[in-house]
C-alpha positions as a Markdown table, in Angstrom:
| # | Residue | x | y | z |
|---|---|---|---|---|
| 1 | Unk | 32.8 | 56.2 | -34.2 |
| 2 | Unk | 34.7 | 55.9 | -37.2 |
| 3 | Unk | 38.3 | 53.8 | -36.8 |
| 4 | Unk | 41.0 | 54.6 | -37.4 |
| 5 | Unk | 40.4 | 58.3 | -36.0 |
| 6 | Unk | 40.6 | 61.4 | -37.9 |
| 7 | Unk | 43.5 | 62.5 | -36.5 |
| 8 | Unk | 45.6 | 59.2 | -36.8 |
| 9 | Unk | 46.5 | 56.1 | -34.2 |
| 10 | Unk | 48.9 | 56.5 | -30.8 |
| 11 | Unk | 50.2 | 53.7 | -28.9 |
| 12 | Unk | 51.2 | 53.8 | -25.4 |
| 13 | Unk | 54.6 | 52.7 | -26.6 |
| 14 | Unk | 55.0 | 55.6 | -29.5 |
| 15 | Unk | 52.2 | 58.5 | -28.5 |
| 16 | Unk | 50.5 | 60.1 | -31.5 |
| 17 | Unk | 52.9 | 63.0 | -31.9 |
| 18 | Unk | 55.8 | 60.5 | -32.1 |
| 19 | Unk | 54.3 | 58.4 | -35.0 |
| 20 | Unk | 56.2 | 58.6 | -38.2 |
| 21 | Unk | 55.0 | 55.4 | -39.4 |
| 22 | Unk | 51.6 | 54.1 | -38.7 |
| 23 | Unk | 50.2 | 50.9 | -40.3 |
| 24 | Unk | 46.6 | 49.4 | -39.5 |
| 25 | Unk | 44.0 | 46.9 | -41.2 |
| 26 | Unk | 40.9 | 45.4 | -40.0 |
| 27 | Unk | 38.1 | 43.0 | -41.0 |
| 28 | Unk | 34.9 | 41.5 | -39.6 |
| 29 | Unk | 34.7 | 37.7 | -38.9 |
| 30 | Unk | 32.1 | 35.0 | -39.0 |
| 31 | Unk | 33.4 | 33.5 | -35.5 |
| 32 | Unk | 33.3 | 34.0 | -31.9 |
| 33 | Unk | 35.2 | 36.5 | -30.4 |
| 34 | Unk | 36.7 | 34.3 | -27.9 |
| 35 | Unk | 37.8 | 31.8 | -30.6 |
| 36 | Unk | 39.5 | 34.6 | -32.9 |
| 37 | Unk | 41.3 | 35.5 | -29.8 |
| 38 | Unk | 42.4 | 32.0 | -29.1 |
| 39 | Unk | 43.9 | 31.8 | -32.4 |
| 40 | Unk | 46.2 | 34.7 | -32.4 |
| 41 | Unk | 47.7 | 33.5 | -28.8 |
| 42 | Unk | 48.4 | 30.5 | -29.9 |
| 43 | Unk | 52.1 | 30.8 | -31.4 |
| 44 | Unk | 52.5 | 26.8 | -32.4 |
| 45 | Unk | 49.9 | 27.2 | -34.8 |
| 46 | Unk | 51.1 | 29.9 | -36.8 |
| 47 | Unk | 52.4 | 27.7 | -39.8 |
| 48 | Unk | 49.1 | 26.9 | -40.6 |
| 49 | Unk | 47.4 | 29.9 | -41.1 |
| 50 | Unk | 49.8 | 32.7 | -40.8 |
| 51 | Unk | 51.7 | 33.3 | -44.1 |
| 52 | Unk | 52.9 | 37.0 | -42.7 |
| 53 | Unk | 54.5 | 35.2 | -39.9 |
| 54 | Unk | 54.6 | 31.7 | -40.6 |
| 55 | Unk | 56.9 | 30.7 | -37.0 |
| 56 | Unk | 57.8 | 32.0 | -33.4 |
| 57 | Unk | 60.1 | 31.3 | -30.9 |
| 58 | Unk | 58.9 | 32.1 | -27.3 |
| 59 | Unk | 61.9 | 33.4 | -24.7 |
| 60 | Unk | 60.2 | 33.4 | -21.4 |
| 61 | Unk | 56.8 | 33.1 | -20.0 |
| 62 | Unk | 55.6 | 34.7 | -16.7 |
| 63 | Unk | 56.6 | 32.6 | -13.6 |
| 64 | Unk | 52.6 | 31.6 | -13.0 |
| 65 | Unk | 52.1 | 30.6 | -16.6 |
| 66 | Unk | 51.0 | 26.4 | -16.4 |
| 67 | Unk | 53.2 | 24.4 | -19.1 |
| 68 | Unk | 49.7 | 23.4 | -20.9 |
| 69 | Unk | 49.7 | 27.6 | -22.0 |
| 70 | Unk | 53.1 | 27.6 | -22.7 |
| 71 | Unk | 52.7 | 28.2 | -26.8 |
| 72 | Unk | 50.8 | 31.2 | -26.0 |
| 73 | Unk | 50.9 | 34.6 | -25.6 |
| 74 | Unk | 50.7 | 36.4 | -22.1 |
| 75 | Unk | 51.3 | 39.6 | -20.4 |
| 76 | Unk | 54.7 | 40.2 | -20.2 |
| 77 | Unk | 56.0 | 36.8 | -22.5 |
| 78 | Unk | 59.2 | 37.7 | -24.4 |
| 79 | Unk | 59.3 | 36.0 | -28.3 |
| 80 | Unk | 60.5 | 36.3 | -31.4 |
| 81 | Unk | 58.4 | 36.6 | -34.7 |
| 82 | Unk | 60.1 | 35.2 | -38.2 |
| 83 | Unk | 58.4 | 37.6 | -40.6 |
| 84 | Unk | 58.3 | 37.0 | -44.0 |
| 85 | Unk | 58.8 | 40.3 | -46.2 |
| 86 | Unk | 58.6 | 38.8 | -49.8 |
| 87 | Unk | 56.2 | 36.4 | -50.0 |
| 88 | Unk | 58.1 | 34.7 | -53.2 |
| 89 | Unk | 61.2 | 33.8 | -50.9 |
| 90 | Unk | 59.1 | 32.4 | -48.1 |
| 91 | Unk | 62.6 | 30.9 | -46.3 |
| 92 | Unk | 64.0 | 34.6 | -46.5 |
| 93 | Unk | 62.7 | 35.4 | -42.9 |
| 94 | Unk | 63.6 | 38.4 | -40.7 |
| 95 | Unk | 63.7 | 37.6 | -37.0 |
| 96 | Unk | 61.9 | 40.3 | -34.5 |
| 97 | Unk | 62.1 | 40.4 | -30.9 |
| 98 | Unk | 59.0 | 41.4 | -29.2 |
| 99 | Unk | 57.2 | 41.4 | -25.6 |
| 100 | Unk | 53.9 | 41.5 | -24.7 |
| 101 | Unk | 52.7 | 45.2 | -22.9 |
| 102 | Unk | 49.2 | 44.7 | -22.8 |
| 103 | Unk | 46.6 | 42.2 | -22.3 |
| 104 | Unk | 43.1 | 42.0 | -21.5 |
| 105 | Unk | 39.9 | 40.1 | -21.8 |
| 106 | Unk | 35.8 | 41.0 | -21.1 |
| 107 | Unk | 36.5 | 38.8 | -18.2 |
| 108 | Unk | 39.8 | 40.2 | -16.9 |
| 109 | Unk | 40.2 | 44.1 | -17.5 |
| 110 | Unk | 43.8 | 45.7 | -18.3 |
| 111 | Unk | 44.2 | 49.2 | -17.0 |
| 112 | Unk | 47.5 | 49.6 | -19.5 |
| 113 | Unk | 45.0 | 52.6 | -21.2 |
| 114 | Unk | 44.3 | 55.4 | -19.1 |
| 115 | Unk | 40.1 | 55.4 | -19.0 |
| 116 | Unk | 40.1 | 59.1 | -20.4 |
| 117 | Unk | 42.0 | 58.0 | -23.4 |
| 118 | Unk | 39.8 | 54.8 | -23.7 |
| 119 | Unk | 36.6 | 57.3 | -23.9 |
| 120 | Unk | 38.0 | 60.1 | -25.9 |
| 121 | Unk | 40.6 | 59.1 | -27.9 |
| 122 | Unk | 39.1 | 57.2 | -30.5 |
| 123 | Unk | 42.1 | 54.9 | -31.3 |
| 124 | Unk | 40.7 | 51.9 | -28.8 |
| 125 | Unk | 37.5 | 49.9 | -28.1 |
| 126 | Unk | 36.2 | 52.0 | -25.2 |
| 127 | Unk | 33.8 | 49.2 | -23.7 |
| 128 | Unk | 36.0 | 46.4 | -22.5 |
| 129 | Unk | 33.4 | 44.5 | -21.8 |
| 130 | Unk | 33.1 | 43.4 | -25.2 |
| 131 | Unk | 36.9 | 43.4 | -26.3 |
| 132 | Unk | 39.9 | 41.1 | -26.5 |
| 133 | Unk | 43.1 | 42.9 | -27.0 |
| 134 | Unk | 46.8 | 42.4 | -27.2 |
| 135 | Unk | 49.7 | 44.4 | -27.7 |
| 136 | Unk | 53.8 | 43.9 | -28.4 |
| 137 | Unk | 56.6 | 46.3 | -28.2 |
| 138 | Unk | 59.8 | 45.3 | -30.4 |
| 139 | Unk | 62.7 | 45.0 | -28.2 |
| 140 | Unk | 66.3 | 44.1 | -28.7 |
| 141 | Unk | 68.5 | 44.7 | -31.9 |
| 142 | Unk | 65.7 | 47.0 | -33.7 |
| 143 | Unk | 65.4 | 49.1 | -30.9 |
| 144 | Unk | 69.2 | 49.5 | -30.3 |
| 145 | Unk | 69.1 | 50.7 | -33.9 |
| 146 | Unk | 66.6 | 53.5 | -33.3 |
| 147 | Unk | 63.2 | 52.1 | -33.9 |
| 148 | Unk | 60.6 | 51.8 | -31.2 |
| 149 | Unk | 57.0 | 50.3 | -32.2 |
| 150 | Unk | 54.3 | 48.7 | -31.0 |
| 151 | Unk | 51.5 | 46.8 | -32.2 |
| 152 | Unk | 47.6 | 46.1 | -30.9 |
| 153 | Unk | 45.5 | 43.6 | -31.3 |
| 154 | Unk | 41.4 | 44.3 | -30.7 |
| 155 | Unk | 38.8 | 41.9 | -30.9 |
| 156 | Unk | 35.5 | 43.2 | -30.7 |
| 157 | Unk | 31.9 | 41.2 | -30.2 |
| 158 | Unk | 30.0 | 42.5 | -32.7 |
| 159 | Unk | 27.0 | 39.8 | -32.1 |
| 160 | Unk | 26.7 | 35.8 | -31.0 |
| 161 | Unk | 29.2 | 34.1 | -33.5 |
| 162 | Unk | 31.0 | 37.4 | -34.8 |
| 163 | Unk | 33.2 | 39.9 | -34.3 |
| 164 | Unk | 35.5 | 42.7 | -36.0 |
| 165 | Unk | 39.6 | 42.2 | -35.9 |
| 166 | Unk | 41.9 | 45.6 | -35.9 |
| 167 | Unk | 45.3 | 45.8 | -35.8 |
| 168 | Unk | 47.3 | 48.7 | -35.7 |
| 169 | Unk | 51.4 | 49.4 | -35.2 |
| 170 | Unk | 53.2 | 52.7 | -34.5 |
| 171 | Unk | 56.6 | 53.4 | -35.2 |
| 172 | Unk | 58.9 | 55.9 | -34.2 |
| 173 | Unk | 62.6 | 56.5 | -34.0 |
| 174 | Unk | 65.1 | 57.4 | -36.6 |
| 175 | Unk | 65.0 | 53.9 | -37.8 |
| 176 | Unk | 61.1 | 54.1 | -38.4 |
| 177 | Unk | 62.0 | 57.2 | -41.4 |
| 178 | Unk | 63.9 | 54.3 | -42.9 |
| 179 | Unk | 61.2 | 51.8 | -42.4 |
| 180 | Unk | 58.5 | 54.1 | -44.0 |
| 181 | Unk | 61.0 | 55.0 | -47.3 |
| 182 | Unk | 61.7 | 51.0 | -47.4 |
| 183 | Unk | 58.7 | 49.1 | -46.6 |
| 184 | Unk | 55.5 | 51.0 | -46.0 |
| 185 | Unk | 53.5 | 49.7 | -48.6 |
| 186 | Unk | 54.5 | 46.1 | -47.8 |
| 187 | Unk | 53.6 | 46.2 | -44.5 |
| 188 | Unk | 50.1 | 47.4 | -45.1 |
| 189 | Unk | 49.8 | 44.5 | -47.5 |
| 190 | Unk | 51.4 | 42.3 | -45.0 |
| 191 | Unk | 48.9 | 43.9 | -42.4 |
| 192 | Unk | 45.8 | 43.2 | -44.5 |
| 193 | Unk | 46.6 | 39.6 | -45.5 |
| 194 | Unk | 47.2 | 38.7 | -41.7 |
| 195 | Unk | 43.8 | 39.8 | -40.9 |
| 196 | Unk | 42.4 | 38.0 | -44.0 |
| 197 | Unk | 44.6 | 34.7 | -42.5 |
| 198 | Unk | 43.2 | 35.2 | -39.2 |
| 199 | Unk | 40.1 | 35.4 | -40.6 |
| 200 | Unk | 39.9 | 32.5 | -43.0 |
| 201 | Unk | 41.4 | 30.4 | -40.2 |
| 202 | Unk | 38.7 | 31.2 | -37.4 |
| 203 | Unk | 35.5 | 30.5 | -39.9 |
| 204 | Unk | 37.4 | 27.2 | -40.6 |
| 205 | Unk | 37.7 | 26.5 | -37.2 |
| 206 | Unk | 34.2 | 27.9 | -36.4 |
| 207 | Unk | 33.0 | 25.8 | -38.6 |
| 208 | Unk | 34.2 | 22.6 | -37.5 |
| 209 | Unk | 32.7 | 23.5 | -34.4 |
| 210 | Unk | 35.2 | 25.0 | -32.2 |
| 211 | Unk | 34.0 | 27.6 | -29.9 |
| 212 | Unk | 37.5 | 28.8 | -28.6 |
């Protein structure tokens, strides 16, 4: 099935009729699945790969989370991304307040999509056997303002040692009308270059022989 859909992307968060402002980008990758994923959890190493977001702050963590995984993300961790807009004022850096909503693994199933969607809708990886996603909802300021959004993450085994990235955000709200006028070719920009960061920084890692 072709991605994204025909008839556009939904969210949990911001349901397809609600969408004002959708943004997506994807890519394959010469790594493991598993190693890609462990990547984008982990929030400390940001500054060295992620020039869209280049630092995080996390709030809170969920009470079982062991101090060893505290730099990462988790179902239901509150944090703060510092986003860089224009790349030629890379200390210019907008703060935004997020929370994890969703969060599961070929190992550990999330049920945050009902199955029927899963199967027909065309937006997600129906097999989650063979998928590592993530997802964030902004919280806070932004959302006292009028915008609510949310964001997935998939990760899908395409083979031993590779995989495809897709990312995907939909915004609605009054604020999001405002958002799109403002910003909506620089955040597909910004969308694409994460995946080619996340990328580049997985086949580096891959091949110095991490396995994630």
């Amino acid at each position: 099935m072709a991605w994204p859909p025909a008839n556009g992307l939904t969210t949990q968060r911001v349901p397809r009729k609600d969408v004002i402002l959708p943004i997506y980008a994807s890519t394959t990758v010469a790594a493991p699945a598993s190693l890609v994923w462990s990547t984008l959890r982990d929030l400390s190493a940001f500054p060295t790969w992620n020039s869209f977001c280049p630092s995080a702050t996390i709030h809170s963590q969920p009470k079982d989370v062991p101090q060893t995984e505290a730099n990462l993300l988790h179902f239901d961790t509150s944090f703060t991304f510092n986003v860089v807009m224009d790349a030629s004022k890379p200390s210019k850096v907008t703060p935004t307040q997020c929370r994890v909503t969703d969060f599961s693994t070929p190992e550990a199933h999330s049920g945050y999509i009902p199955a029927d969607i899963l199967k027909e809708d065309g937006t997600y990886e129906a097999d989650l056997g063979k998928v590592y996603r993530i997802a964030w909802t902004t919280e806070g300021g932004f959302v006292a303002r009028g915008l609510r959004s949310e964001r997935f993450h998939e990760i899908i085994v395409l083979g031993e040692g590779q995989c495809e990235v897709r990312t995907w955000e939909c915004q609605g709200g009054v604020l999001a009308r405002a958002v799109k006028y403002y910003y909506k070719d620089t955040l597909k920009k910004k969308f694409a270059k994460w995946c080619e960061d996340l990328k580049r920084e997985a086949e580096k890692r891959a091949n110095n022989g991490a396995t994630g």
